[in-house]
C-alpha positions as CSV (number, residue, x, y, z in Angstrom):
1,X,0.8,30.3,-19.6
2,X,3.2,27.3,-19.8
3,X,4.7,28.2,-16.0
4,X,1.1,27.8,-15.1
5,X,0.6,24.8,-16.8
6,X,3.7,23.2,-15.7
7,X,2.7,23.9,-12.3
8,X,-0.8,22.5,-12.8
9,X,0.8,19.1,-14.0
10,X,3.0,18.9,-11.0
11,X,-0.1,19.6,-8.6
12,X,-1.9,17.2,-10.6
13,X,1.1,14.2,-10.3
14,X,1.0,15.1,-6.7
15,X,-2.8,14.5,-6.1
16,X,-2.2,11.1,-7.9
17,X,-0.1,9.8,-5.0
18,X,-3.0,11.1,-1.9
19,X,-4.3,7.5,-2.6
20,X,-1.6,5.7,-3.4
21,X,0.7,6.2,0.3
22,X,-0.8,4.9,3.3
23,X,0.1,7.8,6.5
24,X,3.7,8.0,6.9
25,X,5.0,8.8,10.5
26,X,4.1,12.1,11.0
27,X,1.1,12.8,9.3
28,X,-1.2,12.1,11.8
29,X,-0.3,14.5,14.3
30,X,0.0,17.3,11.9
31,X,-3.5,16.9,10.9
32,X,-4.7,16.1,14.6
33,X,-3.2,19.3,15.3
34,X,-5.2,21.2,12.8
35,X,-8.3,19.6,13.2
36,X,-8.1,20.2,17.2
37,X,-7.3,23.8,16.2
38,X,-10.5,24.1,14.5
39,X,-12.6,21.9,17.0
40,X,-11.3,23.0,20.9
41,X,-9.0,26.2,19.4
42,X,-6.2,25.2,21.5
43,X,-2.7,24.1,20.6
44,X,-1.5,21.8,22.6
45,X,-0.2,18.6,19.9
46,X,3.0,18.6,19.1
47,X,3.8,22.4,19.4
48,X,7.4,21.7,17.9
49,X,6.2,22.9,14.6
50,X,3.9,26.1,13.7
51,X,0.4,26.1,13.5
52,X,-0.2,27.9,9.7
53,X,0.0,24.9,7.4
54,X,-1.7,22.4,9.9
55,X,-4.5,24.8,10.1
56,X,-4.2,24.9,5.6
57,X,-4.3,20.9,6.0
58,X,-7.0,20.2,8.5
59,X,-9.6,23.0,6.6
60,X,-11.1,20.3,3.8
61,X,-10.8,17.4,6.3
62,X,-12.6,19.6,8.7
63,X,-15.5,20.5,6.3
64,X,-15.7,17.3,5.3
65,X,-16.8,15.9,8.2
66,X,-13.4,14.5,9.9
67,X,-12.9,15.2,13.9
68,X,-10.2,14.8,16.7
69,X,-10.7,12.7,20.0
70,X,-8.6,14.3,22.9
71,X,-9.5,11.1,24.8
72,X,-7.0,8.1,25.3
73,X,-3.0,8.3,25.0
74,X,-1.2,11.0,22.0
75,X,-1.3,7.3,20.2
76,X,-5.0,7.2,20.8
77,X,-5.3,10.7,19.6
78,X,-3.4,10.1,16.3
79,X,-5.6,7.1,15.7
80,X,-8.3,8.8,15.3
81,X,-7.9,10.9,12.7
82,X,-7.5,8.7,10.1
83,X,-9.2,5.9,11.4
84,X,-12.0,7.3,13.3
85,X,-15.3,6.7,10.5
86,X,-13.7,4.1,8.7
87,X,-13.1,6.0,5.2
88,X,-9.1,5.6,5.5
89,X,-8.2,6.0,1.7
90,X,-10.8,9.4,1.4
91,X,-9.4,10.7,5.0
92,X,-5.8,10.2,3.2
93,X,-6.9,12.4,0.2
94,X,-8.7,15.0,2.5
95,X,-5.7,15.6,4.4
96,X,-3.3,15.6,1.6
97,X,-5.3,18.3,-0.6
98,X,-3.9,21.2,1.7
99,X,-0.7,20.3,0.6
100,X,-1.2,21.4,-2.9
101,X,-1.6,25.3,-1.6
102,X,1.9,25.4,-0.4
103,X,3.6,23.4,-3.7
104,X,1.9,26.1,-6.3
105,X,2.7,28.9,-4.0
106,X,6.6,27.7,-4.0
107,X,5.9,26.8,-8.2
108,X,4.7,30.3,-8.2
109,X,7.5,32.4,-6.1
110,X,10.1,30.3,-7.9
111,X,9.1,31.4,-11.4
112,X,8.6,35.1,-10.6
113,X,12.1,35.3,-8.4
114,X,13.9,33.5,-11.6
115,X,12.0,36.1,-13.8
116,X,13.3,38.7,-12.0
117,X,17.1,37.1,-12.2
118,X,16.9,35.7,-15.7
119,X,13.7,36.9,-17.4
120,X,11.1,34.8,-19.0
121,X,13.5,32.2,-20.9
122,X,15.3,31.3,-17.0
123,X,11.9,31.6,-15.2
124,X,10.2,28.6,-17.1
125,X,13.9,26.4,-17.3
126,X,13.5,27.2,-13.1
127,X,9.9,26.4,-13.0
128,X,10.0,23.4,-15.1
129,X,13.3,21.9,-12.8
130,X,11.5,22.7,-9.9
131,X,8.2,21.3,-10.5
132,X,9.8,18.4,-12.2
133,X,12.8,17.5,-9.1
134,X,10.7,14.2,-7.8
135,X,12.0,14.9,-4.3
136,X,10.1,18.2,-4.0
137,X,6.7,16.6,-5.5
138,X,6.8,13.7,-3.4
139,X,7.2,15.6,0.4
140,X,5.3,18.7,-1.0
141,X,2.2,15.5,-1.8
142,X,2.4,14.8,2.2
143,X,1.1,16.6,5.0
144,X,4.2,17.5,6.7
145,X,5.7,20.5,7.6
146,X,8.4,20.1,4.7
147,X,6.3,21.4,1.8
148,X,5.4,24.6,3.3
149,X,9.0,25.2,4.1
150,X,9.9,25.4,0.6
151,X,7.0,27.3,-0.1
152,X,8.2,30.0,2.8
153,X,12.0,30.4,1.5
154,X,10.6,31.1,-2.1
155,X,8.3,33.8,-0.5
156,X,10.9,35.0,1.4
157,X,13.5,34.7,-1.0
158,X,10.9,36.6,-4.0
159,X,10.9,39.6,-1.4
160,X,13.9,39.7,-0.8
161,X,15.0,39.8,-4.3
162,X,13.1,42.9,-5.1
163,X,14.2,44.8,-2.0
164,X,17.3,44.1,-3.7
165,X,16.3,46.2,-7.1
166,X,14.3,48.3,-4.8
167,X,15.7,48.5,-1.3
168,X,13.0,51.2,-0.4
169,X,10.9,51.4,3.4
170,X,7.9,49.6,1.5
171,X,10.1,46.5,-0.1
172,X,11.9,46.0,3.3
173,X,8.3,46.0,5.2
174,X,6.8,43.1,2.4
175,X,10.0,41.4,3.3
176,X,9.9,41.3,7.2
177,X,6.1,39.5,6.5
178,X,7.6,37.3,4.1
179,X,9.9,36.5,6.6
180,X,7.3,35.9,9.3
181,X,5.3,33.6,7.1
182,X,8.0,32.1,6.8
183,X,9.1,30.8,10.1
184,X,5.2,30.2,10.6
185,X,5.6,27.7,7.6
186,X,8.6,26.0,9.4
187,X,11.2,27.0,12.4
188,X,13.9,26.0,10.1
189,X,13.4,29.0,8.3
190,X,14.8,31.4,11.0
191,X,18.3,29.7,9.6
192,X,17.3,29.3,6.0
193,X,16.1,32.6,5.1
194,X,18.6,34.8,7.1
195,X,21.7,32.7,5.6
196,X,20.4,32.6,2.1
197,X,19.3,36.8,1.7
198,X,22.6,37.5,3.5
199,X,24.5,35.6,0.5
200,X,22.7,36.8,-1.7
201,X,23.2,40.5,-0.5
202,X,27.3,39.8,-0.7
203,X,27.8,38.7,-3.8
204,X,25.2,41.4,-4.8
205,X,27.6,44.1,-2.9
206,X,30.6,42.4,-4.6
207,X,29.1,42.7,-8.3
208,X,27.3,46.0,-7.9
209,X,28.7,49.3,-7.7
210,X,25.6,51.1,-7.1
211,X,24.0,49.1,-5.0
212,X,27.0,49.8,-3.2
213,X,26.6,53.1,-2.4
214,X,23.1,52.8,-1.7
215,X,23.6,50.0,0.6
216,X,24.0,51.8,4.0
217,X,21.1,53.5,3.9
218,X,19.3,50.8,2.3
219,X,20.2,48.5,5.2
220,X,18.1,50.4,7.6
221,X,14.3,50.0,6.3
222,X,15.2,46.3,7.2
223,X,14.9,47.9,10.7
224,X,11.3,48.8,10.9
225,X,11.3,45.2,8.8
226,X,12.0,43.1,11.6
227,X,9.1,44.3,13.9
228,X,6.7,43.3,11.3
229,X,8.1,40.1,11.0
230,X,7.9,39.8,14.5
231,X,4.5,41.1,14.4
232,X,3.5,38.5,12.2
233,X,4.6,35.6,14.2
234,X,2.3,37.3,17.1
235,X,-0.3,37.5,14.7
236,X,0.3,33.5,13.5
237,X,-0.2,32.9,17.1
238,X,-3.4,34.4,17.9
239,X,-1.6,37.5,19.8
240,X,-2.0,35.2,22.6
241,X,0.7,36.3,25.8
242,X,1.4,34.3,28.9
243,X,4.2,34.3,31.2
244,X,7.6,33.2,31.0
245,X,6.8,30.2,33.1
246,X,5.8,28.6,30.3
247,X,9.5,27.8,29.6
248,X,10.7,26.8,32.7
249,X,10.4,23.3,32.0
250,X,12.8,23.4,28.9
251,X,15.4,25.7,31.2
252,X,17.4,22.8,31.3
253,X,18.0,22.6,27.3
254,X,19.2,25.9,26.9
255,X,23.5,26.9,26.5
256,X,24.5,28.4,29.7
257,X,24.1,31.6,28.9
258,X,20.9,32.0,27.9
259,X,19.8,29.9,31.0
260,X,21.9,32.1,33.0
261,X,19.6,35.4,31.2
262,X,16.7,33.7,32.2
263,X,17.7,33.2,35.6
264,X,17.1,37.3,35.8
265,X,13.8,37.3,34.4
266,X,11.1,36.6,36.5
267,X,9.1,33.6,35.9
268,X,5.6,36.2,35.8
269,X,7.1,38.8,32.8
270,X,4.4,38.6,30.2
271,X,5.3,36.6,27.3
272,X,4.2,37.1,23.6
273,X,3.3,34.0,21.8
274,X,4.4,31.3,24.4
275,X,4.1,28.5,22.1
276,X,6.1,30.1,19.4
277,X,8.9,29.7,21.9
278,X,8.1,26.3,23.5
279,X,8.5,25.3,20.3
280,X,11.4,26.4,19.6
281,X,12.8,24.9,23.1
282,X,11.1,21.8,21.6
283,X,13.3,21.6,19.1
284,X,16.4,22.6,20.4
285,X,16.4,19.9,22.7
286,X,15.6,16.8,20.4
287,X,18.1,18.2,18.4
288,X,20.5,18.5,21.1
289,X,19.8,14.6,22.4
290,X,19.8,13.5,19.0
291,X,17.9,10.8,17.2
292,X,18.4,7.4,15.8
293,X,20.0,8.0,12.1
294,X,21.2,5.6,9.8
295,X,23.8,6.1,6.8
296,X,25.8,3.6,4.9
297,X,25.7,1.3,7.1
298,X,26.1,3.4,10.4
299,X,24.0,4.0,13.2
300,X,24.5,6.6,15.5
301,X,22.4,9.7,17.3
302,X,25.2,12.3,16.8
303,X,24.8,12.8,12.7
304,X,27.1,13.3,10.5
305,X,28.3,16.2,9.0
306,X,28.5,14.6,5.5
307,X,25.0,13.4,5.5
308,X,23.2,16.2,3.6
309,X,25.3,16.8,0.6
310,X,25.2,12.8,0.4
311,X,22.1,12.9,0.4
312,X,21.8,15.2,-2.0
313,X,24.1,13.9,-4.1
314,X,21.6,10.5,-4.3
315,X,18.2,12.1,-4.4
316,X,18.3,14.8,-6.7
317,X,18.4,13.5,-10.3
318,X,21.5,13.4,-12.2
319,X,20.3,15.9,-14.5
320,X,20.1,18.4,-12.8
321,X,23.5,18.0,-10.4
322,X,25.4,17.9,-14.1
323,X,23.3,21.9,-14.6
324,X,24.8,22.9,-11.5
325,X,27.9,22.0,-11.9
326,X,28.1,22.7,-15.2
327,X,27.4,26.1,-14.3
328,X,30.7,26.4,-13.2
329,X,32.3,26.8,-16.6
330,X,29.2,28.2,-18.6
331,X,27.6,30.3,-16.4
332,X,30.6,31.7,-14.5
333,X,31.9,32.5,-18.0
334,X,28.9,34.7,-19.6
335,X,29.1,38.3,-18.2
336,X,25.5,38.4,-18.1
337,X,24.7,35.3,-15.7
338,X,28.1,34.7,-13.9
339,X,26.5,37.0,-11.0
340,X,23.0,35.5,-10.9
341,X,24.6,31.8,-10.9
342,X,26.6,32.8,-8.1
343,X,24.5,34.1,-6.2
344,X,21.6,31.3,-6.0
345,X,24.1,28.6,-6.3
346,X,26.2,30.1,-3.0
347,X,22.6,30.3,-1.3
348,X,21.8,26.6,-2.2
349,X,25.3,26.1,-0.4
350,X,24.5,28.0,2.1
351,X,21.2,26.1,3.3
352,X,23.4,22.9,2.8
353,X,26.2,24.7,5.2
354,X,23.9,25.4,7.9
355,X,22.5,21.9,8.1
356,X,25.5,20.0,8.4
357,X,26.0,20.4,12.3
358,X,22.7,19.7,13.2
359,X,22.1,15.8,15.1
360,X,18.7,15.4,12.7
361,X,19.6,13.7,9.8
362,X,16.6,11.6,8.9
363,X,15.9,12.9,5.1
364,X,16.8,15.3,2.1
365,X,13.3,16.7,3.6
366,X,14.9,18.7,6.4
367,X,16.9,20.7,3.5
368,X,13.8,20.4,1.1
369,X,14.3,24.4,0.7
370,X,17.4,24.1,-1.1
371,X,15.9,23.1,-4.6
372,X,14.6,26.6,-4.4
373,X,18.0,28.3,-4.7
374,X,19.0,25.1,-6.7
375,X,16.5,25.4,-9.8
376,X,16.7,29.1,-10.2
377,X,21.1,28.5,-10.1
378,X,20.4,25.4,-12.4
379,X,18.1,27.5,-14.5
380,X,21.3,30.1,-15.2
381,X,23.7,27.4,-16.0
382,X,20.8,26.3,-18.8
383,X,20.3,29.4,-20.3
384,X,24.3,29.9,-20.3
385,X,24.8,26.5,-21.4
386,X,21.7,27.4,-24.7
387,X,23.9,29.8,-25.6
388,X,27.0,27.5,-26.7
389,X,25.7,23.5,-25.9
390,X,22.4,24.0,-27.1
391,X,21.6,20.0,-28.2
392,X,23.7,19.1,-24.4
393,X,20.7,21.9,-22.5
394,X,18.3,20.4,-24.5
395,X,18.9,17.0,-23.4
396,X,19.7,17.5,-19.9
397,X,16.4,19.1,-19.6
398,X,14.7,15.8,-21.0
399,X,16.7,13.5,-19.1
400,X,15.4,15.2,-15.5
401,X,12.0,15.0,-17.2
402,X,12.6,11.2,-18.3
403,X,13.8,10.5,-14.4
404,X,10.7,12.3,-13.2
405,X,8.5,10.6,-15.1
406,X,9.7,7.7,-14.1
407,X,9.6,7.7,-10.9
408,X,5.8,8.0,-10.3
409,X,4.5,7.3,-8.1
410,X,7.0,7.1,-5.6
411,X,8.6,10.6,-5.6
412,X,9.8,11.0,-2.7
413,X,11.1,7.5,-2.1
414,X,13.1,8.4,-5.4
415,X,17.1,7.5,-5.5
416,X,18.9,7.9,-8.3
417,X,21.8,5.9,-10.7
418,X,24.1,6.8,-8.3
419,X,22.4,4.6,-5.2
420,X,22.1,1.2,-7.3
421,X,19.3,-1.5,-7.2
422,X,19.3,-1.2,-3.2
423,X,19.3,2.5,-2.2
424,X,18.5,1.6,1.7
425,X,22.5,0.2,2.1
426,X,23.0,4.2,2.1
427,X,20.1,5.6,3.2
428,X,16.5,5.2,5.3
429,X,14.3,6.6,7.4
430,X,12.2,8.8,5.6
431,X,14.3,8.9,2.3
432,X,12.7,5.9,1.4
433,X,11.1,3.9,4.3
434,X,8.5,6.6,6.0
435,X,5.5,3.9,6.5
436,X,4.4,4.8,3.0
437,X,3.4,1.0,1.7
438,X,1.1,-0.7,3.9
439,X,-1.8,-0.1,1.7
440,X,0.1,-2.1,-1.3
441,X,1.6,-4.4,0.9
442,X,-2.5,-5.3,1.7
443,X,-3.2,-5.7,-2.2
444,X,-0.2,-8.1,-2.1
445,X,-1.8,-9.8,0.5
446,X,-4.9,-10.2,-1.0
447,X,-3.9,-11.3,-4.2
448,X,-2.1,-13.8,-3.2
449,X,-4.4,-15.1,-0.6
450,X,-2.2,-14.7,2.6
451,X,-3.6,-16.1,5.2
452,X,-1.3,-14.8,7.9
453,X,1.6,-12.9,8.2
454,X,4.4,-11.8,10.5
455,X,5.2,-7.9,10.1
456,X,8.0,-5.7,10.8
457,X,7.1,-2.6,9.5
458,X,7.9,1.8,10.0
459,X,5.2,3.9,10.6
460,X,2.0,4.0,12.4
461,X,-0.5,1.8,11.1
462,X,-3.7,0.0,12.5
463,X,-3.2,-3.6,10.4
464,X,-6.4,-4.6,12.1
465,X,-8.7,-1.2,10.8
466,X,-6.6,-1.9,7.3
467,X,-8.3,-5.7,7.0
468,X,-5.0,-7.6,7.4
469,X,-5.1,-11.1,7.5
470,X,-4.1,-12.5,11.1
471,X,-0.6,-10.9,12.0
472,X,2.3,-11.0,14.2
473,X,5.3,-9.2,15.1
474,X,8.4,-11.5,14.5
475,X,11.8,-11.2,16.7
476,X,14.3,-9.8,14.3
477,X,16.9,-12.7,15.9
478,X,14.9,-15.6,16.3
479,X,14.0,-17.4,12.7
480,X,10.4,-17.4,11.7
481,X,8.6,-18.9,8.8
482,X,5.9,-18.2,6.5
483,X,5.1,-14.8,5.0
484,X,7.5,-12.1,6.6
485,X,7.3,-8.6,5.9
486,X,10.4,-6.5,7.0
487,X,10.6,-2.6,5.8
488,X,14.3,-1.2,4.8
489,X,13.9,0.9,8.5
490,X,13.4,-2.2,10.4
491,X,15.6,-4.2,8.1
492,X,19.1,-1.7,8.0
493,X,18.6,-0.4,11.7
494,X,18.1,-3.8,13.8
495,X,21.4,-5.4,11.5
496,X,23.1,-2.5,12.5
497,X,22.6,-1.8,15.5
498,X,22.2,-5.0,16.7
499,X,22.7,-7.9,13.8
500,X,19.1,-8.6,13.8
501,X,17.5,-10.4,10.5
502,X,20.6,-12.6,9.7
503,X,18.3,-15.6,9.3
504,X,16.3,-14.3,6.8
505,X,17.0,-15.7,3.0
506,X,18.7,-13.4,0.3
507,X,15.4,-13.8,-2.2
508,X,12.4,-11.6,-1.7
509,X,9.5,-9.9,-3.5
510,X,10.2,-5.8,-3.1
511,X,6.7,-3.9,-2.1
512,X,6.4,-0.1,-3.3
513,X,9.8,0.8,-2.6
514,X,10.3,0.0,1.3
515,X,9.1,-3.4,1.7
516,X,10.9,-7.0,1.3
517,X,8.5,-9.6,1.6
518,X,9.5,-13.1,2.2
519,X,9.1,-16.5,2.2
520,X,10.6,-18.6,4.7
521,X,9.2,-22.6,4.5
């Protein structure tokens, strides 16, 4: 009963924020691609994610009435899906209801998998840091591919778990459709859930004698396992088949030896799923060119391999880092938890370990999964900690409650202590400047009677539909005066890169948590 209602409260804080954000970068063509699902049932926007939560996200929008135009430019397309009837702020809150499916399924898997490890006690200390981090309520709120991934590890991870305890043909066959879900939630899963179970399964091998012995047989149910995973991922895409022609124009993004295997296979061999695997070339190829990234103070499209424990480090609340690494002397000390703490904590790790290399690094959101592994590893250090700190538990639980609270609305812009006043000197993009504030940079506007302004601003928005005053898009190096509105993106990437915004005076008025609004006379 109190999981439940601890989840209800975080779906609740969520739905608070559908209103308050206007569309951050991506949202539009996740929810074009849904709603052209349901209208043409083709997918053919952005096919570098999967299909399953944009269809979850476009169903209430859909009903309600909201409808994609295929005609113009993909900027055209995009346009029109929030735009299109001129109910922005309701479209906003259509869109973003899907969202709360895949946060209470993740709530849910996260308290039954710490059950399982901890009992009833650990369950609700997991439940309550998980539906309480303000990183995982604030992307799980947007329609993104970010929630659902969480939600798909804590499925994944939940059947796994009790293959584990019961490593029988029927456990290992729930597992491989976790496991397809999954991936159909988000491609980063084919790392995430592999690298986590396998941890898991070593340190289980380590600290168990009979699971030991049973192990080699156990280990081939997951045989039959892995068809119906791959079954599933058929099944997500409409069992449709094509040829392998479909990836010929993505031949050139592939290591050599896969292009090389290709090179044998004739461009007319049927194909399962073809857009399961464009997407996947998709992918791999922006992630192989790289992107424009930003971290203290740097610019570069190569990433760094420090960027996600950094990040980490400044967007998770204190609270809970000092459970985690207090679990390190209390939980590695009890007999009874030093296995379960090692275990969940080594797969938090490992999610962390696996994202290092990649080029990507433009948020905590690409490793959102890791506060699944994380709560249920902080949960153990609690309950280890109860035993012998009791009053030091106590408190650490309300001080991740106090930061949570807090930050409302702005959960996932949230930075903690550690960042200082001006969190965007370390990080951006969509850690805290996504496109989020236009709509509060408008009541600004209108309260104190702007009559024009010059805006520099991340994200997607139509000013003009949004009933700015007159606007205009100032040069970042050639001064400008009157009312100026520069986001942190703009503001960090064009003085980096380029020593834009130098003229601009040191005193401004902060909007949400991504704007600075000036006042040149």
């Amino acid at each position: 009963m109190i999981a439940a209602l601890l989840i209800a409260i975080g779906a609740i804080r969520m739905s608070t924020t559908w209103r308050v954000f206007s569309a951050t970068n991506d949202e539009a063509t996740h929810l074009g691609a849904g709603l052209e699902l349901y209208e043409f049932h083709r997918y053919a926007l952005q096919t570098e994610n999967p299909p399953l939560p944009r269809v979850i996200y476009a169903a209430v929008p859909w009903f309600s009435g909201m409808r994609f135009d295929p005609r113009g430019t993909f900027t055209d397309q995009i346009h029109s899906v929030f735009y299109r009837n001129g109910e922005y702020r309701a479209n906003l809150f259509r869109g973003r209801a899907g969202t709360a499916v895949f946060f209470m399924i993740a709530a849910i898997a996260v308290f039954f998998a710490a059950r399982d490890a901890l009992g009833g006690g650990g369950a609700l200390a997991a439940t309550f840091l998980f539906t309480m981090e303000p990183v995982v309520l604030g992307y799980s709120g947007l329609i993104t591919h970010d929630g659902p991934a969480v939600a798909g590890l804590a499925i994944a991870l939940l059947a796994f778990g009790r293959w584990l305890r019961a490593p029988d043909l029927r456990h290992a066959l729930i597992f491989g459709a976790a496991f397809g879900f999954s991936i159909h939630c988000k491609f980063t899963s084919i790392l995430y859930v592999p690298v986590t179970c396998i941890v898991i399964a070593i340190v289980r091998l380590l600290r168990d004698s009979d699971f030991r012995k049973r192990f080699a047989r156990a280990l081939g149910t997951m045989i039959p396992a892995a068809f119906v995973t791959l079954f599933v991922i058929w099944a997500g895409y409409a069992f449709t088949v094509h040829t392998f022609a479909e990836l010929q124009p993505w031949i050139d993004s592939y290591p050599p030896r896969l292009q090389h295997l290709l090179a044998h296979i004739s461009p007319a061999t049927p194909l399962p799923a073809p857009a399961f695997f464009v997407g996947l070339s998709a992918i791999h190829k922006i992630d192989k060119e790289g992107m424009d990234s930003f971290l203290c103070g740097h610019a570069g499209r190569s990433g760094w391999w420090w960027y996600f424990p950094f990040a980490i480090l400044l967007k998770t609340t204190i609270a809970a880092l000092l459970l985690f690494v207090s679990g390190l002397w209390f939980a590695l000390r009890d007999r009874e938890l030093r296995g379960v703490f090692t275990e969940w904590s080594l797969a938090a790790l490992a999610i962390v370990a696996v994202a290092m290399p990649s080029t990507l690094d433009l948020g905590v959101r690409y490793i959102l999964p890791f506060y699944i592994p994380f709560a249920i590893a902080c949960a153990a250090a609690f309950v280890a900690m109860l035993r012998k700190w009791r009053v030091v538990a106590i408190t650490l639980l309300l001080c991740h409650l106090g930061a949570s609270a807090l930050a409302h609305p702005d959960y996932f812009p949230y930075f903690n202590a550690f960042a200082g006043r001006d969190p965007s000197r370390y990080l951006i993009d969509s850690n805290i400047d996504w496109g989020q504030d236009v709509l509060r940079l408008r009541t600004v506007i209108r309260r104190e009677h702007i009559p024009s302004i010059a805006l520099s601003l991340m994200g997607p928005a139509d000013y003009a539909a949004l009933g700015f005053p007159s606007f205009r898009y100032p040069s970042p190096w050639v001064p400008s005066h009157g009312w100026i509105a520069v986001s942190d993106h703009s503001y960090r990437m064009t003085n980096t890169q380029q020593g834009g915004w130098q003229w601009l005076p040191e005193k401004y008025e902060r909007v949400g948590k991504s704007i600075r609004l000036y006042h040149v006379p």
